[in-house]
TORKOLMI-621746 format. One record per residue (C-alpha): residue in three letters; x negated, y negated, z. Coordinates in pm, whole numbers, plus 50000, padded with zeros to 5 digits. Layout:
<sites>
rest/x/y/z
Ala/X/Y/Z
...
</sites>
This chain:
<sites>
rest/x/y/z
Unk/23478/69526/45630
Unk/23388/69194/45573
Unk/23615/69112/45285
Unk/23950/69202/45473
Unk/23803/68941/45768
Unk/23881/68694/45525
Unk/24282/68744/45566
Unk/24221/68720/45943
Unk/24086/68395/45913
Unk/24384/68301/45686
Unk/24599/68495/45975
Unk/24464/68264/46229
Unk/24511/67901/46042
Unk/24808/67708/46008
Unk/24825/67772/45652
Unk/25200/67728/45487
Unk/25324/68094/45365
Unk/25290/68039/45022
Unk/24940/67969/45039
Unk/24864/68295/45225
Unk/25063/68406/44957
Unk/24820/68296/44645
Unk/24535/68378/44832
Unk/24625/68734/44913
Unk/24723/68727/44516
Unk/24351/68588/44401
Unk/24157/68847/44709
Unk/24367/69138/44552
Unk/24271/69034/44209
Unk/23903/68997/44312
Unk/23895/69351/44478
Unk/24096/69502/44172
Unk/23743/69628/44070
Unk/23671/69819/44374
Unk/23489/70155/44375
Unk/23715/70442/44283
Unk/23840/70653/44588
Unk/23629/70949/44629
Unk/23840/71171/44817
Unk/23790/71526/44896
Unk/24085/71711/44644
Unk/24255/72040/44792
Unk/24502/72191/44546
Unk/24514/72471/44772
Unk/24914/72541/44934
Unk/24979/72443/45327
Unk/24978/72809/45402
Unk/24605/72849/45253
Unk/24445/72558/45414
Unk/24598/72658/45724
Unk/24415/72758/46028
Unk/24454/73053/46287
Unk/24349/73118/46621
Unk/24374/73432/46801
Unk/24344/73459/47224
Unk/24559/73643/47476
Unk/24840/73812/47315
Unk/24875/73565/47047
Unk/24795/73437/46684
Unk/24877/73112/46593
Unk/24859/72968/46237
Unk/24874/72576/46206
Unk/24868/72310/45909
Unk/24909/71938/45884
Unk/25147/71828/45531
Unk/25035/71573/45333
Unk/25259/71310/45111
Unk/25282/71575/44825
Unk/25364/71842/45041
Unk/25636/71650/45229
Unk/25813/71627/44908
Unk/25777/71927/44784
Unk/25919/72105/45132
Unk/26162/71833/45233
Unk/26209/71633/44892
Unk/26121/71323/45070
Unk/25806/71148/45161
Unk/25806/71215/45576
Unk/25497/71021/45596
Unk/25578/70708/45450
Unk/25775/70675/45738
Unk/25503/70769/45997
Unk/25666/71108/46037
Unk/25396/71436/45975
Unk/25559/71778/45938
Unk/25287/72039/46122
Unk/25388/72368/46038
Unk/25314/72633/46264
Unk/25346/73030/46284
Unk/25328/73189/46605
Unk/25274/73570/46682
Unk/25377/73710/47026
Unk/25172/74009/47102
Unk/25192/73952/47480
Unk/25391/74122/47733
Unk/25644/73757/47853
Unk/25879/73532/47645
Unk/25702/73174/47552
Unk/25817/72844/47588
Unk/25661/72634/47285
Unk/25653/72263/47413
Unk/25600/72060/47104
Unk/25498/71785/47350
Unk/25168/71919/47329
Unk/25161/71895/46952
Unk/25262/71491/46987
Unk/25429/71338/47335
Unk/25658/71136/47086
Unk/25757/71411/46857
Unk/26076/71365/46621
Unk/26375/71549/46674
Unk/26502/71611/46298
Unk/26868/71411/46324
Unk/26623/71118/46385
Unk/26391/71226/46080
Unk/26676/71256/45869
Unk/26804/70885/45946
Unk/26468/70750/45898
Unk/26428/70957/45571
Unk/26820/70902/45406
Unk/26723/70563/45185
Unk/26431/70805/45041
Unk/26595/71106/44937
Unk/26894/71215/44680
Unk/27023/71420/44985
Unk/27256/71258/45234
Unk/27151/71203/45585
Unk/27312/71567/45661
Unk/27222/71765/45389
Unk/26834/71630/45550
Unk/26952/71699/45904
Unk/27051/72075/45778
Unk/26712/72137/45585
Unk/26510/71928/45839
Unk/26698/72169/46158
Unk/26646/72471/45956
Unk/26296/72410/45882
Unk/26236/72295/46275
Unk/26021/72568/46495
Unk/26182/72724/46767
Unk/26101/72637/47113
Unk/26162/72987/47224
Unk/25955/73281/47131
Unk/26048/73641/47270
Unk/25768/73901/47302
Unk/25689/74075/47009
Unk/25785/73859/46789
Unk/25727/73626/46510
Unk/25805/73259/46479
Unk/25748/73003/46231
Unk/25842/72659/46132
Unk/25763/72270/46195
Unk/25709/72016/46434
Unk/25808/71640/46317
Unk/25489/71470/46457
Unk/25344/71114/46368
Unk/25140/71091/46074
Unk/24759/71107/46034
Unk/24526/71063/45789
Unk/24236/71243/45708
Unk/24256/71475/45960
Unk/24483/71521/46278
Unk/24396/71683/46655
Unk/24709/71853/46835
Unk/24747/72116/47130
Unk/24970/72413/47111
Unk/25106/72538/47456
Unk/25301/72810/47522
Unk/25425/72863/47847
Unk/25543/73151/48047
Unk/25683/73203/48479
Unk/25293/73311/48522
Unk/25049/73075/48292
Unk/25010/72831/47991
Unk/24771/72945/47656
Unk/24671/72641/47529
Unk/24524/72653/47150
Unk/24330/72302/47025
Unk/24365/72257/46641
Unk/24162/71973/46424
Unk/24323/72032/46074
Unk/24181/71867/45767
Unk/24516/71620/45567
Unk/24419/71645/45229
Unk/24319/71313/45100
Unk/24017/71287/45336
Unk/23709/71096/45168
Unk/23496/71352/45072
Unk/23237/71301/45270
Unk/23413/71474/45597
Unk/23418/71778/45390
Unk/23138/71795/45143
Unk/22841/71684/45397
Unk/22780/72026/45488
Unk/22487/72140/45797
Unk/22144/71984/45593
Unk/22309/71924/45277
Unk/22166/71601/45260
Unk/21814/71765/45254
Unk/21613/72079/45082
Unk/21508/72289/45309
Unk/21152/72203/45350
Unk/21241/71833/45468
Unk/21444/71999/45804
Unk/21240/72020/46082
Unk/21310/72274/46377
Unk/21279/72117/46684
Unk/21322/72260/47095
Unk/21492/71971/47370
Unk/21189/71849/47432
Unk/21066/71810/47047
Unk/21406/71640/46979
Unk/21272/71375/47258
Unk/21005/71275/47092
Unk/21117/71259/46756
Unk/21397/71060/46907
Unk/21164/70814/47074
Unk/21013/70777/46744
Unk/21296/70681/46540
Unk/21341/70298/46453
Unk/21548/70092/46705
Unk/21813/70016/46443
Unk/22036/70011/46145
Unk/21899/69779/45890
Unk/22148/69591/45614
Unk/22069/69593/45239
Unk/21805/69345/45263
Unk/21604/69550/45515
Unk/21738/69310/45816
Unk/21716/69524/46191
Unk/22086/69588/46252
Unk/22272/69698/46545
Unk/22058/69962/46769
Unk/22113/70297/46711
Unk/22237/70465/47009
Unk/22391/70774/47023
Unk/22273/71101/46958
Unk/22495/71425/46846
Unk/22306/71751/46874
Unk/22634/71999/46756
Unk/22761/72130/46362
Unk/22961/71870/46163
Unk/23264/72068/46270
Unk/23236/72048/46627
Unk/23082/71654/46628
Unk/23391/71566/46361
Unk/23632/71756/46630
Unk/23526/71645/46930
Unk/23587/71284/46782
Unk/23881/71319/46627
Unk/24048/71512/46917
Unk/23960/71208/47118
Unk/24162/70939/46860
Unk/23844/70880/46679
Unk/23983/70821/46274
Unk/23815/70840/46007
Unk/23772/70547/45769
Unk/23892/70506/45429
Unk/23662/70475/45146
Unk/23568/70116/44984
Unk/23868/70062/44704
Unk/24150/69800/44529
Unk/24378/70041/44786
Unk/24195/70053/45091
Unk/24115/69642/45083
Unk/24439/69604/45015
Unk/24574/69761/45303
Unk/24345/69571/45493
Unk/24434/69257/45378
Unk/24793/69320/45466
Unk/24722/69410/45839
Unk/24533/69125/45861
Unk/24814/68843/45725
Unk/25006/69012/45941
Unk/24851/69057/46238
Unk/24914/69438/46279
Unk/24626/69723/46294
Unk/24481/69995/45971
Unk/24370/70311/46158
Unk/24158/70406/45862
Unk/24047/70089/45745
Unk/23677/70085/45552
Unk/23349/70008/45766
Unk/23082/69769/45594
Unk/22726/69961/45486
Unk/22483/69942/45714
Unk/22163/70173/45653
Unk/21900/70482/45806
Unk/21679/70733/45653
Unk/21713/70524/45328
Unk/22060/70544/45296
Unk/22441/70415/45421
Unk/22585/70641/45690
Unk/22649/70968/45630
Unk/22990/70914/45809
Unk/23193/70696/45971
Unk/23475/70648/46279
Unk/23695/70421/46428
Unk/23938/70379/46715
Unk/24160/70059/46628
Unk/24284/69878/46869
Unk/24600/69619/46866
Unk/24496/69389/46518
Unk/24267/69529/46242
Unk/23966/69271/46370
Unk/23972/69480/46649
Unk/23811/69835/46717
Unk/23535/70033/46822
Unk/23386/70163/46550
Unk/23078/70478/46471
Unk/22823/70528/46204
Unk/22674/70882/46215
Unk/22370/70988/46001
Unk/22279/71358/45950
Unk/21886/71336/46093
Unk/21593/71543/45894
Unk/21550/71779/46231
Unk/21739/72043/46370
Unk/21772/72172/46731
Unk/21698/72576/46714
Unk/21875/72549/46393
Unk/22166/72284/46521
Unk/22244/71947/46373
Unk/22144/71630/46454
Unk/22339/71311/46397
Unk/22197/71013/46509
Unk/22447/70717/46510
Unk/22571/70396/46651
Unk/22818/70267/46821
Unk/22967/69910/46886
Unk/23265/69703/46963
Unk/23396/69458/46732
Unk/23585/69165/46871
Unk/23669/68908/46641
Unk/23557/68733/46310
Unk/23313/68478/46230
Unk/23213/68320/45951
Unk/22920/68477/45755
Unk/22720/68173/45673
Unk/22722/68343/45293
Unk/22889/68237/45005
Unk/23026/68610/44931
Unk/23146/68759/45181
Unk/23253/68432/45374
Unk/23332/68613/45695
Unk/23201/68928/45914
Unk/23317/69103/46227
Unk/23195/68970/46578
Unk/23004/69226/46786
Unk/23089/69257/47126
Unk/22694/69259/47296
Unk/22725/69451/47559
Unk/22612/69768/47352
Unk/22541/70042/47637
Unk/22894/69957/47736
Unk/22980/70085/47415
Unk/22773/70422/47443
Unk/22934/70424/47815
Unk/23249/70421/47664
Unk/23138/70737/47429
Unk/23008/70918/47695
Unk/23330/70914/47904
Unk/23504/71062/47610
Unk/23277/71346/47546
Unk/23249/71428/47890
Unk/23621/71424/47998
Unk/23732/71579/47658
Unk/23466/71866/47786
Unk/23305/71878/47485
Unk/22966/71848/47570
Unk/22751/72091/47730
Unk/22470/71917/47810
Unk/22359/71510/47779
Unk/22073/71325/47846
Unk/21896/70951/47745
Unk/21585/70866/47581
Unk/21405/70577/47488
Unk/21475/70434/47202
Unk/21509/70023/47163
Unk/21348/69771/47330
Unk/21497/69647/47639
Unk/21699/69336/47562
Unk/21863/69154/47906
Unk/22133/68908/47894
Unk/21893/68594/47947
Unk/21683/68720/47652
Unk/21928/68917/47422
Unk/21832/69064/47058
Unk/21990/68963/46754
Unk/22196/69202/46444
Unk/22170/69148/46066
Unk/22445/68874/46164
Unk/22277/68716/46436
Unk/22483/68824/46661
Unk/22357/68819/47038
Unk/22330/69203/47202
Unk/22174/69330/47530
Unk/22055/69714/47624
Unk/21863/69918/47851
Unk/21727/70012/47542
Unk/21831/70390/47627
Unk/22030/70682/47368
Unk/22266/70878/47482
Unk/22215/71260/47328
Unk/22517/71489/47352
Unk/22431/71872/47318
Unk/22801/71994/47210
Unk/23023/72315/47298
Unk/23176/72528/47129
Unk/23418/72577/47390
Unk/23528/72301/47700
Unk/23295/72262/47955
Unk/23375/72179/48277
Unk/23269/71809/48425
Unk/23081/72040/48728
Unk/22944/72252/48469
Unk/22740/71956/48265
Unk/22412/71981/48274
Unk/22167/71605/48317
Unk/21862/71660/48109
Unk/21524/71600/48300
Unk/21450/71304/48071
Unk/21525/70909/48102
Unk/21809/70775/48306
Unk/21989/70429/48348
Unk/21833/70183/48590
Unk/22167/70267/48839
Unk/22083/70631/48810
Unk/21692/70676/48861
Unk/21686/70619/49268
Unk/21899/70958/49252
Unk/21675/71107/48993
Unk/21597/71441/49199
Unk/21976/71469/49382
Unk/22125/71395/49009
Unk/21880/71644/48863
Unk/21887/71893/49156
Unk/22241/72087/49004
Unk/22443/72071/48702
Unk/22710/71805/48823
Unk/22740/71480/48745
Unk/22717/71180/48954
Unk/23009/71005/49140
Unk/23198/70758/49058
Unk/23115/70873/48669
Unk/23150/70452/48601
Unk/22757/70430/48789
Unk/22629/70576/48480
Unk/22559/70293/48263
Unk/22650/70001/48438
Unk/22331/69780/48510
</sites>
């Protein structure tokens, strides 16, 4: 977001404190007209929204508590703290005891005498009338057959939506049950864009693998800004339903961004005067198909100017019926200035931009959620002696290649991946017919993209 760059510039200088201070005052007064927060609203109880999954011997029920809900369980706001209550239910049909570890739910869960401290200045209770409610409240870590067990897990907090792992352990095996559960306040997007809702029916068309191809081919190389300027290139391609592309990237620490407001900018301008990080902070517009992104991701990294981010656009074709989501991806690095009057600063773009789809494809692969992947042309090719420019100017280099992810339902093995007959990285075609002999993938996985 090119506004909030501004405060990292101001960050950066040698500016006395009370000058930050009036300029943070002036930016917060010039984004008090932001767009209202259009954010998905879900008046529905924990215990309704929540979702079950049934395997082996087991059902197990699981929701994520928002702000509201915090305080109406625990009369206290958990997660303006950083603390998420995940409620979970847990039916043992099987034959053996289970061990719940709630490690699996978050490595750094809270134990609740250490919720309660954090949570005492914030609540009319004392510290162990919280502990009492907050132990009561806590799910056990034992579970006899037969039985039924309910209760929470003091996680971190999330926004928009959070990814967690329920294991439950016996002397024989582990059942291991993968949640993505929506936190209400999500921009509405993530839940109203359903499968072709952003078409009639007659604009879809149906394609097979090898029809995707060549529509793919044919697509523009890039994004484009307002004024119609060739952005960054689009490359990545999501062949899967919004719920299992919006999983898979969320499981892997993927957030989801924050819509454009006086909130969200503000936010942003704090992390940025103070050199910290906003998981969910807003991504500028860029455009395809005539219109901004569809939807939008980001993995922050240590300071707000820094983060991968993803813009994902729900493509007029199908694959025997399946979504397509054509997107790209990129790696900001800094701040620059603009060269604009308004706004006076923009992120830098790392150019290396196939590192950035490398770095996707690792995900999706390792995660297992991918069941097939292939490349296909898509962008010129752009080398580092004679690299392409964005709508900033910015310098970037490519093979010129997309990745396209076919996803899975369930994980698929890294063995069990199949290559798709079509283009491949420079490093990759000598081994075209070993690499597209079987289903594995080559090794060391880092050959991939590398040039």
């Amino acid at each position: 977001m090119p506004l909030n760059l501004l405060l990292c510039t101001l960050r950066k200088s040698v500016f006395k404190k009370a000058t930050v201070t009036v300029s943070v005052t002036v930016l917060a007064f010039l984004t008090g007209c932001s767009g209202v927060e259009s954010v998905h609203k879900d008046d529905r109880h924990y215990l309704q929204r929540a979702q079950t999954k049934i395997a082996g011997g087991f059902t197990v029920t699981a929701a994520a508590l928002s702000i509201e809900e915090s305080i109406a369980v625990f009369g206290a706001p958990l997660n303006n703290v950083g603390i998420q209550p995940v409620w979970l239910r847990i039916e043992n049909d099987s034959t053996h005891p289970q061990w719940l570890f709630p490690i699996a739910v978050d490595a750094d869960y809270f134990p609740p005498y250490e919720v309660a401290r954090r949570m005492s200045g914030f609540s009319q209770l004392t510290e162990q009338q919280l502990f009492r409610k907050l132990n009561d409240q806590q799910m056990p870590n034992f579970i006899p057959e037969g039985s039924v067990s309910s209760g929470f897990v003091y996680a971190h907090a999330d926004e928009g939506m959070k990814a967690f792992n329920i294991e439950l352990h016996n002397k024989n095996e582990v059942h291991d049950f993968h949640f993505v559960v929506p936190v209400p306040g999500l921009p509405s997007q993530y839940f109203d864009l359903e499968d072709g809702r952003r078409y009639n029916s007659g604009e879809i068309t149906d394609l097979d693998p090898e029809g995707l191809r060549q529509w793919l081919e044919g697509v523009v190389c890039c994004t484009s800004n307002l004024e119609g300027k060739p952005g960054d290139p689009l490359n990545v391609v999501f062949v899967g339903t919004l719920n299992q592309v919006r999983g898979a990237l969320v499981s892997n620490q993927w957030d989801v961004t924050a819509p454009v407001s006086s909130g969200s900018v503000w936010r942003m301008m704090t992390a940025f005067v103070f050199g910290s990080r906003y998981r969910y902070a807003p991504i500028s517009a860029l455009y395809l198909f005539n219109r901004e992104h569809d939807l939008a991701f980001q993995k922050a990294r240590a300071v707000v100017d820094e983060r991968n981010h993803m813009r994902l656009w729900l493509a007029p074709v199908t694959v025997k019926s399946v979504s397509v989501w054509v997107g790209q991806v990129s790696r900001d690095i800094g701040i620059k200035f603009s060269g604009r009057f308004w706004p006076p600063t923009t992120h830098l773009v790392d150019p290396d931009m196939d590192d950035a789809r490398f770095y996707v494809l690792q995900e999706m692969v390792d995660s297992g959620s991918v069941s097939r992947l292939g490349f296909v042309k898509g962008h010129f090719t752009a080398g580092l002696s004679t690299p392409r420019q964005n709508a900033e100017d910015d310098p970037y280099f490519t093979d010129g290649l997309r990745a396209v992810f076919f996803m899975s339902e369930k994980p698929v093995s890294k063995p069990n991946i199949d290559i798709h007959p079509w283009e491949l990285p420079s490093l990759m075609a000598p081994y075209r017919d070993r690499l597209l002999a079987s289903p594995s993938l080559p090794s060391p996985a880092g050959t991939l993209e590398r040039r």
